[in-house]
N, C-alpha and C positions, 0 to 999 in steps of 0.2 A: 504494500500500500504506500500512495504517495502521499504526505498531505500538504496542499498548494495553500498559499494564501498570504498576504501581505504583513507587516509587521505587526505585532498586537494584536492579530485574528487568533491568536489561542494556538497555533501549534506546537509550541513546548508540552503547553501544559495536555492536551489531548493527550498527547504523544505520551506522556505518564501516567497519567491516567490509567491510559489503555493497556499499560505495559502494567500497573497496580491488577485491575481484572486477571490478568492470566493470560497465555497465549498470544498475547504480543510482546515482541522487544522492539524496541524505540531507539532508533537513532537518528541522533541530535546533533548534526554538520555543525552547528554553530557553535556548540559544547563542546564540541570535538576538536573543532579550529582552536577556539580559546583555553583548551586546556594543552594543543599543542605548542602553542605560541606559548604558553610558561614550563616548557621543558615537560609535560606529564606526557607525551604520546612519544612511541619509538620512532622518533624522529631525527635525526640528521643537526646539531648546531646551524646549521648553515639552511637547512629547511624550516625550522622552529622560529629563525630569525625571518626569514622571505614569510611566513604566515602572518607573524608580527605586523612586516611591513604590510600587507592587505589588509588587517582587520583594522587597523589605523587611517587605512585608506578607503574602508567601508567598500569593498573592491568584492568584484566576483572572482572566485578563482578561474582563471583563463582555461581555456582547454588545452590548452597545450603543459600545463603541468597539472593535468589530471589524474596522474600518477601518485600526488597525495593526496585525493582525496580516494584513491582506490587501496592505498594502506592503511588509512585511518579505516576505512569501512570494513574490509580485510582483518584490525589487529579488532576491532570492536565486537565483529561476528566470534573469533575464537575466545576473545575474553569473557563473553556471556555464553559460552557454548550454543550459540543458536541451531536449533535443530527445527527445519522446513517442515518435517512430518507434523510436528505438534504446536509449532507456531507462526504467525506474521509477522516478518518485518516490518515497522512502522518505519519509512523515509522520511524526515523534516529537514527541510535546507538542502536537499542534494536530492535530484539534478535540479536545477535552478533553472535552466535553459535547455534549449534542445540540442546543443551540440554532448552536454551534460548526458543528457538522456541515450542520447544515442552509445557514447562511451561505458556508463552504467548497462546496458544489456549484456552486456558482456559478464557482469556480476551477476546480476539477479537479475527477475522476470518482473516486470510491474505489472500487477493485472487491476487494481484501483488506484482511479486517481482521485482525491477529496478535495473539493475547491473550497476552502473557506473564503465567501464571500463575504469582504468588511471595505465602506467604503473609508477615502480621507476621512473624515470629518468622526467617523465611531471607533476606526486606529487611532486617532490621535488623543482621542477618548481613553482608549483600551490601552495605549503605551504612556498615558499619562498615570495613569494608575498602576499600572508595574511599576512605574521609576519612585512612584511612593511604597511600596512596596506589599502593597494591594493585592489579594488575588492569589493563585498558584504560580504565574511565570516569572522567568530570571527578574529579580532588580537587580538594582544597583550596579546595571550596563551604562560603558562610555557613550555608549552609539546610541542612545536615546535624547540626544539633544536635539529639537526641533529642527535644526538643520542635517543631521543626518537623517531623522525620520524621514523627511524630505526628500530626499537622497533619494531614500532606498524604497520610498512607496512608487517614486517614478522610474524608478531601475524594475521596479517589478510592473509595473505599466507597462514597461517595452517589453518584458521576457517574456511573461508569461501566455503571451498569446500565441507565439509560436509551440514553446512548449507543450499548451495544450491540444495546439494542432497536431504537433507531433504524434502526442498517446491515440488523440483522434482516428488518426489512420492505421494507429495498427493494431491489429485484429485478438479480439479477446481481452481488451482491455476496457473496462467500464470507468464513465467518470462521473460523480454524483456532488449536485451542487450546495451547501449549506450556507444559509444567509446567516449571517454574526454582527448582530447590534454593539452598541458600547456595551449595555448590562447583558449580554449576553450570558452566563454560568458555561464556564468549560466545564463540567461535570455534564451538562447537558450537552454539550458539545460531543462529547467524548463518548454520553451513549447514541446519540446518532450517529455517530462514524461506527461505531462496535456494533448496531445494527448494518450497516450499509455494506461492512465487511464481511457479514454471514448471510445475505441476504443472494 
């Protein structure tokens, strides 16, 4: 499962959520990047530093060094022993784009994609409220300053539509859409996706 959706639309916290129930493990690109950039991922000095510089730079990682995000996802699957017979992989933050997506096949198979649909105006709402520390998702992120929100709600403006054209065309793949207010409850959240994923 993918789950799509802008900053503040709940996909951290889903993503726990669902992985709290049973039968899903969740992973968190963004948790992953940021725990790489402080030395905690088997990373490379010289890769841990180049992550740094992107998350600083509120930057997508390029396709061309998609090679870590294919370790990170790599060392995350063995250290939770994830096993495909008894559970789903929950995707948040990865692929981001479709050149992403297309690279990721090569790992796993995506057969739902979950659009959390949240517009500016209930993100800005919803990421206002993390940064006080409201709610299930990360605070106390740098990248919550109204200019990077900015940033990255228009950086997902432009991806996202390809992206979804991408899963669009290929075959066996369902995508199901969830609308997400400012008082939205990820708990509800999370049982509409946990439906949609056995349905």
């Amino acid at each position: 499962m993918l789950l799509v959706g802008p900053t503040g639309s709940g996909k951290s916290p889903v993503g726990m959520l669902l992985e709290r129930r049973g039968g899903f493990r969740h992973f968190d690109f963004g948790a992953e990047l940021r725990a790489a950039a402080a030395g905690e991922r088997d990373l490379s000095p010289e890769d841990a530093a180049y992550v740094r510089r992107l998350l600083d730079a509120h930057a997508l990682l390029p396709d061309e060094r998609f090679d870590l995000a294919q370790r990170l996802l790599e060392g995350f699957l063995e250290r939770v022993a994830f096993d495909p017979r008894r559970e789903m992989l929950v995707l948040n933050g990865l692929p981001r784009h479709a050149g992403q997506a297309r690279a990721i096949a090569r790992l796993v198979r995506v057969e739902l994609v979950v659009v959390l649909e949240c517009g500016p105006a209930a993100a800005g709402a919803r990421v206002a409220r993390r940064s006080r520390g409201e709610g299930l998702d990360h605070a106390g992120r740098d990248d919550d300053t109204p200019e990077a929100v900015a940033r990255k709600l228009a950086l997902f403006a432009t991806e996202t539509p390809q992206l979804l054209a991408h899963y669009r065309a290929q075959p066996g793949v369902r995508i199901r859409r969830l609308r997400v207010h400012a008082d939205t409850r990820e708990e509800d959240l999370a049982a509409e996706v946990a439906s949609a994923a056995v349905s």
